[in-house]
C-alpha positions in Angstrom: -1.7 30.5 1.9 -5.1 29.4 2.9 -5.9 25.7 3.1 -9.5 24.8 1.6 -11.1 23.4 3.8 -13.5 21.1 2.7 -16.7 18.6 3.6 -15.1 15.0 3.3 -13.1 14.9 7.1 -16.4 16.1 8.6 -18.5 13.7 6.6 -16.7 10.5 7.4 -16.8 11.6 11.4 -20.7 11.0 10.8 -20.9 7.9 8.2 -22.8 5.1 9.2 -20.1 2.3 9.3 -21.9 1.0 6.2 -21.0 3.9 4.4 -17.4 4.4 6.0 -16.2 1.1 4.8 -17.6 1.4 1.1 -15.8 4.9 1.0 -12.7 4.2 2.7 -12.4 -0.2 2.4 -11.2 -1.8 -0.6 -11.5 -5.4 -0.8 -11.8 -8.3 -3.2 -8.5 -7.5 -4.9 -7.4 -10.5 -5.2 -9.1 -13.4 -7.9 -6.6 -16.1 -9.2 -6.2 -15.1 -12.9 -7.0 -11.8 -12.9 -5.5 -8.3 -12.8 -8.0 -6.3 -10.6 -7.5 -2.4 -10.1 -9.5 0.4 -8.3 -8.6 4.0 -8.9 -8.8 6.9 -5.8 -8.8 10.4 -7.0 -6.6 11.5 -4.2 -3.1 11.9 -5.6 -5.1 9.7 -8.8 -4.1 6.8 -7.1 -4.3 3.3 -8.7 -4.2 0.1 -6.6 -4.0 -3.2 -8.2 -4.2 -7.3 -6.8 -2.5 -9.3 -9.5 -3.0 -13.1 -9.2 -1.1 -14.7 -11.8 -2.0 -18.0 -13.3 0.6 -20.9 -14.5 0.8 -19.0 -18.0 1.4 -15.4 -18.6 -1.1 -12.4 -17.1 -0.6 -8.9 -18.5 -1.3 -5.5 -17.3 -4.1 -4.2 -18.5 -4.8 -0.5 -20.1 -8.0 0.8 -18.8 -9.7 3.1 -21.4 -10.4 5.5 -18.8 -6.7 6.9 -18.6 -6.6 7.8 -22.7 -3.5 6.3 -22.8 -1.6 3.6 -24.8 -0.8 1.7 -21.9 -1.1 2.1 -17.9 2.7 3.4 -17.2 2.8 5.4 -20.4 2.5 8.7 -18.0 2.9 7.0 -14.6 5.1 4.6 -12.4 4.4 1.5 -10.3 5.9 -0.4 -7.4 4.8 -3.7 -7.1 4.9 -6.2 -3.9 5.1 -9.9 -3.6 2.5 -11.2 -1.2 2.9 -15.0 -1.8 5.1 -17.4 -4.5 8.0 -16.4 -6.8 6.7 -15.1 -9.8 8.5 -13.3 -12.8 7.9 -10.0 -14.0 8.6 -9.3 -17.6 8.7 -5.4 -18.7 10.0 -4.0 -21.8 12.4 -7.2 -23.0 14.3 -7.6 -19.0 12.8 -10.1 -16.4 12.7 -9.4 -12.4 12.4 -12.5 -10.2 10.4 -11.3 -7.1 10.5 -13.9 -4.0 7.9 -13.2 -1.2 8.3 -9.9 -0.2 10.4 -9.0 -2.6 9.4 -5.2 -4.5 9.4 -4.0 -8.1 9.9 -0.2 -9.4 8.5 0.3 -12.7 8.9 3.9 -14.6 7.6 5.8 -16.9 7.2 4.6 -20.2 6.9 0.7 -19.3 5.1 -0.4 -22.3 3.9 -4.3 -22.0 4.1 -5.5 -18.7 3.6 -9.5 -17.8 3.4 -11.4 -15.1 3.8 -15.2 -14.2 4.0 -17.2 -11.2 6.9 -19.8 -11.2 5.0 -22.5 -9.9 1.2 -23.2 -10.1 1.5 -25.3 -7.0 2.6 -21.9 -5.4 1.1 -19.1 -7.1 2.7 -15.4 -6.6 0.1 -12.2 -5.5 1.2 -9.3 -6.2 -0.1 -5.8 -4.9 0.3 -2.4 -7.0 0.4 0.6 -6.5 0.6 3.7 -9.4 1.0 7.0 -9.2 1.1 9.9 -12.1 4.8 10.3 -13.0 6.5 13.6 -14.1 9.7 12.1 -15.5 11.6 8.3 -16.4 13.1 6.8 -13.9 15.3 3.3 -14.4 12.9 -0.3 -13.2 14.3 -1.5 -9.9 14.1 -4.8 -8.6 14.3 -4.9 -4.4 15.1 -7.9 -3.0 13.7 -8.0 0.3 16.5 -10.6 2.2 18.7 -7.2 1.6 16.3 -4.9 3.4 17.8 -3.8 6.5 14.7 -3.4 9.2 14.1 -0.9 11.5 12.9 -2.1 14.5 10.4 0.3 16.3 8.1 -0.3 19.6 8.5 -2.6 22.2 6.7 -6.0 23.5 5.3 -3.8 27.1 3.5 -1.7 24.8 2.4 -4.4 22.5 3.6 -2.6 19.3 6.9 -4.6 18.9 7.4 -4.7 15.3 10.2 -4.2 11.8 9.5 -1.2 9.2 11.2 -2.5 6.0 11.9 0.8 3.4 11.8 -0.6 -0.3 10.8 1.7 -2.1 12.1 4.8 -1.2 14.3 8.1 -2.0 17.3 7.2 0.1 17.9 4.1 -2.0 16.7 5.2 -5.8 14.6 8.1 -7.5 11.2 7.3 -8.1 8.1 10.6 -8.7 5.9 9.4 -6.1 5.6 6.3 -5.2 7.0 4.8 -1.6 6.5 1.3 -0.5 7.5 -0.8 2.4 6.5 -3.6 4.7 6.0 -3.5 8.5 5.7 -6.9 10.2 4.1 -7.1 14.0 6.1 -9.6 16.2 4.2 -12.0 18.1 2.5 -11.2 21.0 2.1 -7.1 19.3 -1.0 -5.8 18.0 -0.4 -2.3 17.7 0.5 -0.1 14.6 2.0 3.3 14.1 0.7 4.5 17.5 1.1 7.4 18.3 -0.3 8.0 15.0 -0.2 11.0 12.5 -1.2 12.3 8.9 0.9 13.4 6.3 -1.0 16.7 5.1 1.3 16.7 1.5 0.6 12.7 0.4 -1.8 9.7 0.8 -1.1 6.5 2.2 -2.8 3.4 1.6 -2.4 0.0 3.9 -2.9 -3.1 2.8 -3.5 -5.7 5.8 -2.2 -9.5 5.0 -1.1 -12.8 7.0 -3.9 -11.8 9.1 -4.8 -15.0 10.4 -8.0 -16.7 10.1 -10.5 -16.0 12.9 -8.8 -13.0 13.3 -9.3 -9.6 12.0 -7.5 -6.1 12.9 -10.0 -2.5 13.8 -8.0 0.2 12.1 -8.4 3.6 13.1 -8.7 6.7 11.0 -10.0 10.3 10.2 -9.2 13.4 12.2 -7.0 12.8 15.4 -9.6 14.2 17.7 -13.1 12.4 15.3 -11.4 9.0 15.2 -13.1 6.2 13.3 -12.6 2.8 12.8 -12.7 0.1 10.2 -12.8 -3.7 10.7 -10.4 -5.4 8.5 -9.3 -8.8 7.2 -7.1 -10.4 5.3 -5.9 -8.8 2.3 -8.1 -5.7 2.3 -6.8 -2.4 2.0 -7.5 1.0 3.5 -7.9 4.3 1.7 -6.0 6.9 4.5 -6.3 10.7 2.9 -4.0 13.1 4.1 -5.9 15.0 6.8 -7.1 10.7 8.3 -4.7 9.0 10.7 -3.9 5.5 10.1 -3.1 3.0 12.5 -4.6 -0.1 14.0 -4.7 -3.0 16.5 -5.3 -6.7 15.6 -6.5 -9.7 17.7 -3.6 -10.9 17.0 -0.4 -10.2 15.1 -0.2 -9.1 11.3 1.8 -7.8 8.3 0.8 -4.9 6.2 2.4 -3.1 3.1 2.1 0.6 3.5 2.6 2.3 0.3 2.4 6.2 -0.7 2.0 9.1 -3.4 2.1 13.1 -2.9 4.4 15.6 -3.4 6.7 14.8 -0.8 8.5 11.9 -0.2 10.3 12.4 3.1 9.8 9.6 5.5 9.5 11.9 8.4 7.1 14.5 6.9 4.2 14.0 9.2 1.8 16.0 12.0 2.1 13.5 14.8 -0.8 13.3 17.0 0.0 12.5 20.5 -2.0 9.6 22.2 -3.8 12.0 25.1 -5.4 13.7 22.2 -6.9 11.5 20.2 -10.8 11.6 20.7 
């Protein structure tokens, strides 16, 4: 088989930085009241920034997927950035504490959300994938998410991958979701970095703290680019793009993905002495 080859990696190795971060930066998700989403043709990704109000917020059905709701052909898992909230889908209710995830299949029909306290609103981030089959809703409560710790404090990458959404706990089509949380005093990310050449990734940056901000690097391992980043902005990585990053000081991100391949360890590492 022959891989096509095409313009986009070579393009983004010569974007002004202008143009890099309107192609590959997505901010802004997040308005109180609102439902915001942004759809990425790669893997027809859909990313969302739910900010529920004291009443009830619902899920949206954009006209331009021709369907009779969002998750009528696709699945969602959901993450809780901030407050308890309550997530109502198809008549059963899912409590989601900070951090806490949310599965939602195939077929979820009206889907509402509602923070449990106005004086501490909820944030949620989505992301949805196309969906071949149904698959059971799955609530993931994160106190029961056993961490992985990875890195080390003389390398400055000291820092817990959390798996929530993921094959070796339930079946979903696509979509995988975690957290990975920096220690402090670590600034580094996935380094030594890699791609995954059969699935996208997206990162979404948050408890970055104010006055702070974290350069994230991607495209081809040896035409690396970077991307400033803030607080609760997220970053489009395409297969063939690394993703990784340092902050000026430590951060959480959620790291979510959608392909045909959900193994964790399918990836084409990139060894630091390469990178260029």
């Amino acid at each position: 088989m022959e891989l096509h080859d095409t313009l986009y990696p070579r393009a983004a190795a010569s974007l002004p930085p202008g143009d890099l971060r309107r192609e590959f930066l997505v901010t802004g998700m997040f308005q109180p009241g609102e439902v915001r989403l942004r759809y990425w043709d790669t893997d027809r990704t859909i990313l969302g920034g739910i900010c529920p109000p004291e009443g009830a917020l619902a899920l949206p059905n954009p006209p331009e997927l021709k369907s009779t709701s969002l998750l009528e052909r696709r699945e969602a898992g959901l993450v809780n950035l901030a407050g308890p909230c309550v997530v109502r889908a198809d008549g059963s209710e899912f409590r989601l504490e900070n951090l806490d995830a949310l599965y939602l299949g195939r077929g979820s029909g009206e889907v509402t959300f509602r923070s449990a306290s106005s004086d501490e609103p909820a944030k949620l981030w989505l992301l949805s994938y196309p969906a071949h089959t149904r698959h059971p809703s799955r609530h993931v409560a994160f106190r029961d998410a056993r961490g992985e710790k990875l890195g080390g404090r003389e390398s400055a990458n000291e820092r817990t991958l959390y798996k929530l959404i993921h094959a070796g706990a339930f079946p979903t089509c696509q979509v995988v979701m975690g957290v990975t949380r920096l220690s402090p005093g670590s600034i580094w990310n996935t380094m030594p970095p890699h791609t995954h050449m059969l699935r996208s990734e997206v990162y979404l940056y948050f408890n970055v703290k104010p006055g702070n901000c974290v350069f994230h690097l991607m495209g081809r391992p040896q035409e690396t680019r970077h991307l400033v980043v803030g607080d609760a902005e997220a970053v489009l990585s395409p297969p063939w793009s690394i993703h990784s990053g340092a902050g000026t000081s430590n951060y959480d991100f959620v790291w979510g993905m959608g392909g045909e391949n959900q193994e964790f360890s399918d990836m084409q590492r990139a060894d630091v002495g390469t990178l260029r």
